[in-house]
C-alpha positions in Angstrom: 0.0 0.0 0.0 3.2 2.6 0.8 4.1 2.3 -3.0 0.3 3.6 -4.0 0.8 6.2 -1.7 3.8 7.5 -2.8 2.7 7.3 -6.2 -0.3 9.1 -5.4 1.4 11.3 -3.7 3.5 12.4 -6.4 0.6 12.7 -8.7 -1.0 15.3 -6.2 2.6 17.4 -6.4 2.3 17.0 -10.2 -1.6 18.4 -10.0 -0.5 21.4 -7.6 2.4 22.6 -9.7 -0.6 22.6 -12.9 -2.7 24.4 -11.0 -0.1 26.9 -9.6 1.0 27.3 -12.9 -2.4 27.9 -14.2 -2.9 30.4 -11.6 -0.3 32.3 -12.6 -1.2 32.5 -16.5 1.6 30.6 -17.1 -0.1 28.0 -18.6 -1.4 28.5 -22.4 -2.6 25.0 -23.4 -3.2 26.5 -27.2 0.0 28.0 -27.6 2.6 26.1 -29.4 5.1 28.5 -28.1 4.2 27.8 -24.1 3.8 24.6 -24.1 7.1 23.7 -26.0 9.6 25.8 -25.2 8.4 27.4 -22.5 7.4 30.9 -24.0 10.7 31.6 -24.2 14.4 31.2 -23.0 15.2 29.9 -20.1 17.9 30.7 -17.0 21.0 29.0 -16.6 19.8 27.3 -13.3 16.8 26.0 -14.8 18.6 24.3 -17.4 21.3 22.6 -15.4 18.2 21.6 -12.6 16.3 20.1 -16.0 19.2 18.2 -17.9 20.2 16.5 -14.4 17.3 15.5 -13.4 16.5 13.8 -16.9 20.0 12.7 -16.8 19.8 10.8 -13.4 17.8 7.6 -14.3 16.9 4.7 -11.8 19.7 2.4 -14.3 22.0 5.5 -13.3 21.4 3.6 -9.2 21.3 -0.2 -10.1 22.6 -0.6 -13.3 26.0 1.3 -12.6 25.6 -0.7 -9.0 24.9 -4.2 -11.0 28.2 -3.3 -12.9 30.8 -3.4 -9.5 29.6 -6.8 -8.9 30.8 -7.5 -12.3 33.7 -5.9 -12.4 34.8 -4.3 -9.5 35.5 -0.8 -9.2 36.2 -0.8 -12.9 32.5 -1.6 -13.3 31.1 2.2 -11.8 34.6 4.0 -13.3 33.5 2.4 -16.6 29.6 2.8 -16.1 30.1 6.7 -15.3 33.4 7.9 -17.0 32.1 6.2 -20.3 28.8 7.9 -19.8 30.3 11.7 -18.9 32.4 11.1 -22.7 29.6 10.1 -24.7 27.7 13.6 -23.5 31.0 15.6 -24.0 30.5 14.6 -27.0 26.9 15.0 -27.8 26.9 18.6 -26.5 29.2 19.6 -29.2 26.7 17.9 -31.7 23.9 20.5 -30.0 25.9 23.3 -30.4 26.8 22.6 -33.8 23.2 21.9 -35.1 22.2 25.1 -33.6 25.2 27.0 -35.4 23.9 26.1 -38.6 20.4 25.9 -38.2 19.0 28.5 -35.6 15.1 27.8 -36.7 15.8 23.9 -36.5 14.0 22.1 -33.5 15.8 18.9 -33.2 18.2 16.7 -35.0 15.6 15.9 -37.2 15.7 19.2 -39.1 19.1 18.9 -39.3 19.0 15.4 -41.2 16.2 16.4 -44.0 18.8 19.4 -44.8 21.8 17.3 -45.0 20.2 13.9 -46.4 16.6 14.5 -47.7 12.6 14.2 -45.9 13.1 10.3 -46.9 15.9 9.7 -44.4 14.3 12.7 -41.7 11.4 9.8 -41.9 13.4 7.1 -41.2 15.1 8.4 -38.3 11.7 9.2 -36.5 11.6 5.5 -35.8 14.9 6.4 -33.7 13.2 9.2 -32.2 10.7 6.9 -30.7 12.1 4.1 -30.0 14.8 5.9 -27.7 12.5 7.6 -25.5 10.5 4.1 -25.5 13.1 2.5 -24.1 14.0 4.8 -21.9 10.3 5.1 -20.6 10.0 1.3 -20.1 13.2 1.2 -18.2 12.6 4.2 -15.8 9.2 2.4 -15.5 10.6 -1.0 -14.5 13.0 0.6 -12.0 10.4 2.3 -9.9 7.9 -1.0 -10.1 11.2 -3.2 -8.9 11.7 -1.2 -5.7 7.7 -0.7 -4.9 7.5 -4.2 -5.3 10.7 -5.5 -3.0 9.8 -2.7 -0.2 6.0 -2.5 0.0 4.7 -5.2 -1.9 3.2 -2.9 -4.5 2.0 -5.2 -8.1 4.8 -4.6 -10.5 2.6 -4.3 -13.5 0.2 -1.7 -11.8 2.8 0.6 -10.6 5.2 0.7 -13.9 1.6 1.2 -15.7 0.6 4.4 -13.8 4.3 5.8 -13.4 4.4 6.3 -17.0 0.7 7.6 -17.1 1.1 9.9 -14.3 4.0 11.7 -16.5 2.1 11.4 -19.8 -1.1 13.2 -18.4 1.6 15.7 -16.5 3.0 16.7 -19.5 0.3 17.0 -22.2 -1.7 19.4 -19.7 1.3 21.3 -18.2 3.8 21.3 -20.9 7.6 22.5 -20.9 6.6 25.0 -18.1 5.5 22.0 -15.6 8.5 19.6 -16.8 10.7 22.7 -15.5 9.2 23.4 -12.6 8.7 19.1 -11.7 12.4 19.0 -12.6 13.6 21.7 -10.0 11.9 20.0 -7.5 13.1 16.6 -8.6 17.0 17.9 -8.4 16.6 19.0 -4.9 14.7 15.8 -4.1 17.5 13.9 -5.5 20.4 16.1 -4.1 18.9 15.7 -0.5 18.1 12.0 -1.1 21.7 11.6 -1.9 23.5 13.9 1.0 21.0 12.1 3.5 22.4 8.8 2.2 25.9 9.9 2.8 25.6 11.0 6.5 23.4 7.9 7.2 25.7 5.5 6.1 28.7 7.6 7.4 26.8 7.9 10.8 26.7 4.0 11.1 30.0 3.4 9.7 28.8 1.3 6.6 31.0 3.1 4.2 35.1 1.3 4.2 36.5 3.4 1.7 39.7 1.1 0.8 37.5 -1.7 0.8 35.2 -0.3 -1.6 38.0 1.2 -3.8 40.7 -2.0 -3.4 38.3 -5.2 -2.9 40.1 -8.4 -2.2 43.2 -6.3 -3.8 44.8 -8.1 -7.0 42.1 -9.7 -8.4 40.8 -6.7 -9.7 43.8 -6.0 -11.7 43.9 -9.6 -13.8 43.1 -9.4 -17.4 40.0 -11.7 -16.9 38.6 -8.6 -14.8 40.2 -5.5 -17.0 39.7 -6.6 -19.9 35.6 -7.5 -20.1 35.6 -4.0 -18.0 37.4 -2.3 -20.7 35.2 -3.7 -23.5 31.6 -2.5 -21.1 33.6 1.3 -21.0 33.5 1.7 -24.9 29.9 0.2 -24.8 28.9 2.6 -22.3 30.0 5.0 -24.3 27.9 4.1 -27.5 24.9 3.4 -25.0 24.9 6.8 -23.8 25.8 8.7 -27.3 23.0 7.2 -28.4 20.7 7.8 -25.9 21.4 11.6 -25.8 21.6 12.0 -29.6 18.1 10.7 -30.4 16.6 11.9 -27.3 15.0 14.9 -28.8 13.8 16.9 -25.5 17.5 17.8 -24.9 17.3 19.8 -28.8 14.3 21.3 -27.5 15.9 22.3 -24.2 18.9 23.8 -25.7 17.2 26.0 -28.0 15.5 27.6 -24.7 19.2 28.7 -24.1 20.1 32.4 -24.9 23.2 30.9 -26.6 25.6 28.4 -27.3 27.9 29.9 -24.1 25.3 29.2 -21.9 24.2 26.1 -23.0 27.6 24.9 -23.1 28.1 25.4 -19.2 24.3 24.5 -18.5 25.0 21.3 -20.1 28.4 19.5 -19.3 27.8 21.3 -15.8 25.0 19.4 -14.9 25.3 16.4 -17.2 29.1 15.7 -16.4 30.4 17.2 -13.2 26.7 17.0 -11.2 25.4 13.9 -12.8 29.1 12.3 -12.5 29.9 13.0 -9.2 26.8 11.5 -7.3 26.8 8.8 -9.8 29.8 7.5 -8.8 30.1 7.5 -5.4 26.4 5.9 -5.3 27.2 3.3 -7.5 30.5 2.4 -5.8 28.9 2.2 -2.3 25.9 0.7 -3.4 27.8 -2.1 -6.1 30.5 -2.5 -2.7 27.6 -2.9 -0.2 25.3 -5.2 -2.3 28.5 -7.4 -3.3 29.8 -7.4 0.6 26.2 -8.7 1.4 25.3 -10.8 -1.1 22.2 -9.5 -1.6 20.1 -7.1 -4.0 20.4 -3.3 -3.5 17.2 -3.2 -2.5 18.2 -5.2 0.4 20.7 -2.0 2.1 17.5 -0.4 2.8 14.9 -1.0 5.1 12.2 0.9 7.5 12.5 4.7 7.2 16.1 4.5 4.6 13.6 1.8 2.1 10.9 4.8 2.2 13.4 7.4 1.6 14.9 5.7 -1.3 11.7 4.6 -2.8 10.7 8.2 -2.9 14.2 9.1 -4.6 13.9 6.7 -7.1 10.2 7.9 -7.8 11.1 11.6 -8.8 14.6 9.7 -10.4 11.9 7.8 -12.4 9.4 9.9 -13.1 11.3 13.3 -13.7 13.0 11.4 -16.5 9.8 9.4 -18.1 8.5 13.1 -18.4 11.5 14.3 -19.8 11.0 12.0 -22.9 7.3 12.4 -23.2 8.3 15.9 -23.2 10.3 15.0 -26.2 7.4 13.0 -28.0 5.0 16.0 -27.9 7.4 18.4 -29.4 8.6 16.2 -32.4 5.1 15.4 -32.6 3.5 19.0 -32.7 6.4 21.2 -34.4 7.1 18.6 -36.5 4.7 15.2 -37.6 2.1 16.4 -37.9 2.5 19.8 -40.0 4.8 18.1 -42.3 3.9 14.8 -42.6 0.2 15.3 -42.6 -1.2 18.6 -42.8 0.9 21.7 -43.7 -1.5 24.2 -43.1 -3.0 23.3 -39.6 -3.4 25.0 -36.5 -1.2 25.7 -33.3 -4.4 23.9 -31.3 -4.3 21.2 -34.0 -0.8 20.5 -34.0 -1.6 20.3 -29.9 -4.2 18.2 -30.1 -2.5 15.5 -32.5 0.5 15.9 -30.1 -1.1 15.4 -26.9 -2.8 12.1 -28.5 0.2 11.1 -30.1 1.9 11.3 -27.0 -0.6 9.5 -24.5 -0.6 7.2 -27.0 3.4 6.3 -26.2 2.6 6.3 -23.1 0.4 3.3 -22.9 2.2 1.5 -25.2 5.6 1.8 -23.5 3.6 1.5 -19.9 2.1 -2.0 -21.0 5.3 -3.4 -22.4 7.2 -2.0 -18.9 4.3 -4.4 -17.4 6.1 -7.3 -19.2 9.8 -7.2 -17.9 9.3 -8.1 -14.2 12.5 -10.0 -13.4 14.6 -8.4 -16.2 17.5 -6.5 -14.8 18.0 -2.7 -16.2 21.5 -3.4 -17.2 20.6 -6.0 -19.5 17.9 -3.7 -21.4 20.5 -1.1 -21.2 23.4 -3.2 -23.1 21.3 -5.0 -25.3 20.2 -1.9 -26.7 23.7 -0.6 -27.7 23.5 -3.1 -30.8 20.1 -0.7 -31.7 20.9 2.3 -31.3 24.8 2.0 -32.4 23.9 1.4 -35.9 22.5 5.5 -36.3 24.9 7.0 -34.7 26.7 6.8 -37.1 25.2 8.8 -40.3 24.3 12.0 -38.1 28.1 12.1 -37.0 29.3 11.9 -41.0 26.6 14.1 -42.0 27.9 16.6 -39.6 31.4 16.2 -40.3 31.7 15.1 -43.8 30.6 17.3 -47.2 30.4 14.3 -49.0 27.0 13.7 -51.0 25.0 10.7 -49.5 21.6 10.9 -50.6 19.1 9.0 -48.9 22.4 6.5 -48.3 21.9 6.5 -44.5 18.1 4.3 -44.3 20.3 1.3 -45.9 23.2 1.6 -44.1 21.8 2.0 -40.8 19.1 -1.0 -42.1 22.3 -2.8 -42.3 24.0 -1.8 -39.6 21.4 -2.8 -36.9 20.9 -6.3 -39.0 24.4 -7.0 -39.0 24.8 -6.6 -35.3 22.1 -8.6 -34.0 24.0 -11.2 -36.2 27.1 -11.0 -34.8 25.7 -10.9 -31.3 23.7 -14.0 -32.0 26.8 -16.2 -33.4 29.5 -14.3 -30.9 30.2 -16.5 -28.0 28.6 -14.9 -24.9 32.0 -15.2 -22.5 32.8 -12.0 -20.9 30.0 -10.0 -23.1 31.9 -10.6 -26.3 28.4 -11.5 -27.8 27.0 -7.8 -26.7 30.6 -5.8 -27.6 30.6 -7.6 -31.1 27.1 -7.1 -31.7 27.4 -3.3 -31.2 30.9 -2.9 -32.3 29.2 -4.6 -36.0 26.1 -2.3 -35.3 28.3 0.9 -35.2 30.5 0.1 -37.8 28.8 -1.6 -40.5 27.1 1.9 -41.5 30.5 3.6 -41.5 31.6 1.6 -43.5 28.7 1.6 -46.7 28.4 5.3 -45.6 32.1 5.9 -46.8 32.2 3.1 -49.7 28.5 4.4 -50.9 29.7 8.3 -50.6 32.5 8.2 -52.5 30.1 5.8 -55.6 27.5 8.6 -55.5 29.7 11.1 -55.5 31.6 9.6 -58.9 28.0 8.7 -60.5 27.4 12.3 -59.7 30.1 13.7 -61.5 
């Protein structure tokens, strides 16, 4: 019963910030203007709050926990360090979209200039199946830990996290995601600091223990060598994830400029994000590995019902962060050019808001599904997807070459390829999962270059 509360109680915070903002005139529900971006820019503050909190997911606590009892302290180095790279990376992508095209909206502006509205088309299905994944896994994260503490049903808890944010979100727009967001980053922040003294208070943290283990074992190529191989797919995983994510486009262009959403960004997404990220997953991966036991099981009476609450703005914050992404690609973009050029803002709001309710249920009944299924599988096993179109929007923002509508086949290919290799790579050590990815990023590399340079001579 604690887990419905909680989750009802979150839904009544979610309710007074619409009303507040409603109260205030802040809310235009017609406007495609207010609901998107906010009216407007946004403060420096406000960003950094917004990008961590959609940055901090619940795989952020147990997958980069999961990954010390794989491979030691080179599990949360690889988990977090690899993570920080891959959005030192993408904010330069961000910056470099909005250089060249100040009216664009996402990446997927950016792509119809550069390749054509064919391939813009085929990379919605990125688009969407990011944030879906991402939805479903926030959602299966919050259901685990209602479940273990309170004895909440999986299925009915993952279903009405994702449905609380959907509903949030189509009423409240950009203006509520901010202000649920600011909130969420202090919840988070406190959750975190009250954590630390705890566990400092009852002398549960042994710092060389948690840094040194049983001392050489870690150091053995059996151990360094799988943990180097899960760094460069952490990297991939979390390009990936940030690149086609496209609420983090639509948050950046709320920046007054590139300056300040430069700082906003690697602020909050590296040094913020990276910090408390590591020095959970360290103590957490240590603890659980000490104990034997789940994460979950280091918390119990007043600590379980602190944490469950954490992980419930972690969750939610996020799931609404994506949604948030769905209605904007939706109304600024779908729907007027796909389907009807000349409609109105309220149209475009309407088809947006249905579009987006619509994700919602179906990622909230497929999150109902994966009881049992640990979030660092879903996380790896989706580098082999998402690898495979990473790599066109990088050469199409690098290269001048001419590629048509080249990237559909050779991200088709890509993502084909790799779930090959992974099938027929032997599964020892994750060889299976670095293979498949490793095939699923470079495959379209490969026929991007070799088809680039055959257009470019039938051209001539």
């Amino acid at each position: 019963m604690s887990g419905f509360m909680i989750l009802a109680g979150y839904g009544i915070l979610l309710c007074l910030i619409y009303l507040f903002l409603r109260n205030k005139g802040a809310v235009h529900p017609d406007s495609v203007s207010n609901m998107i971006f906010a009216g407007g820019q946004a403060r420096s503050r406000t960003l950094i709050f917004s990008v961590f909190s959609a940055w901090m997911w619940t795989t952020s606590i147990f997958g980069s926990a999961e990954t010390y009892t794989l491979y030691g302290i080179w599990g949360p180095l690889g988990y977090v360090i690899g993570a920080c790279i891959s959005f030192a990376v993408f904010v330069p992508v961000l910056c470099s979209i909005r250089k060249r095209m100040p009216k664009a909206v996402t990446y997927l502006d950016f792509l119809r200039q550069r390749y054509g509205s064919k391939t813009k088309f085929f990379f919605y299905m990125f688009a969407f199946l990011v944030s879906a994944y991402v939805l479903i896994e926030q959602a299966v994260g919050i259901a685990i830990v209602m479940e273990i503490f309170f004895g909440s049903s999986f299925k009915w808890v993952a279903f009405f996290s994702v449905m609380l944010a959907a509903v949030f979100i189509c009423a409240g727009g950009m203006k509520g995601l901010l202000t649920n967001e600011t909130i969420a980053f202090f919840v988070i922040l406190g959750g975190f600091f009250f954590f630390v003294l705890f566990f400092l208070r009852t002398g549960q943290i042994q710092t060389r223990d948690m840094i040194m283990g049983d001392g050489s074992g870690w150091l053995t190529k059996a151990v360094l060598v799988p943990a180097f191989r899960y760094f460069v797919m952490a990297i991939v995983i979390g390009f990936g994830q940030l690149v086609f994510d496209p609420a983090y486009y639509i948050k950046g262009k709320m920046a007054k400029n590139t300056r300040q959403l430069k700082r906003a960004y690697l602020f909050s997404g590296i040094f913020l994000w990276g910090s408390i990220c590591l020095i959970s997953s360290v103590y957490l991966g240590w603890a659980s590995a000490n104990r034997g036991d789940e994460v979950t099981g280091l918390f119990s009476g007043g600590t379980a019902l602190v944490f469950a609450v954490v992980i419930t703005f972690i969750g939610i914050s996020t799931v609404a962060h994506f949604l948030m992404g769905m209605l904007g690609i939706f109304t600024t973009d779908y729907y007027g050019t796909m389907l009807r050029p000349n409609a109105t803002e309220k149209e475009k709001l309407v088809f947006g808001r249905v579009m987006t309710i619509a994700v919602g249920v179906f990622c909230a009944l497929v999150a109902i599904s994966l009881e049992d299924i640990s979030l660092l599988t879903i996380d790896v096993f989706c580098a082999i997807f998402f690898a495979a179109p990473c790599g066109p929007l990088v050469l199409g923002l690098l290269s001048k070459k001419k590629f048509g509508n080249l990237p559909i086949p050779a991200t088709s290919l890509g993502i084909i390829g790799g779930i090959i290799v992974w099938i027929l790579a032997p599964a020892d050590g994750q060889w299976d999962q670095f293979a498949g990815m490793a095939a699923s990023l470079g495959i379209p590399i490969l026929v991007m270059f070799l088809g680039g340079y055959g257009f470019e001579k039938r051209q001539a």
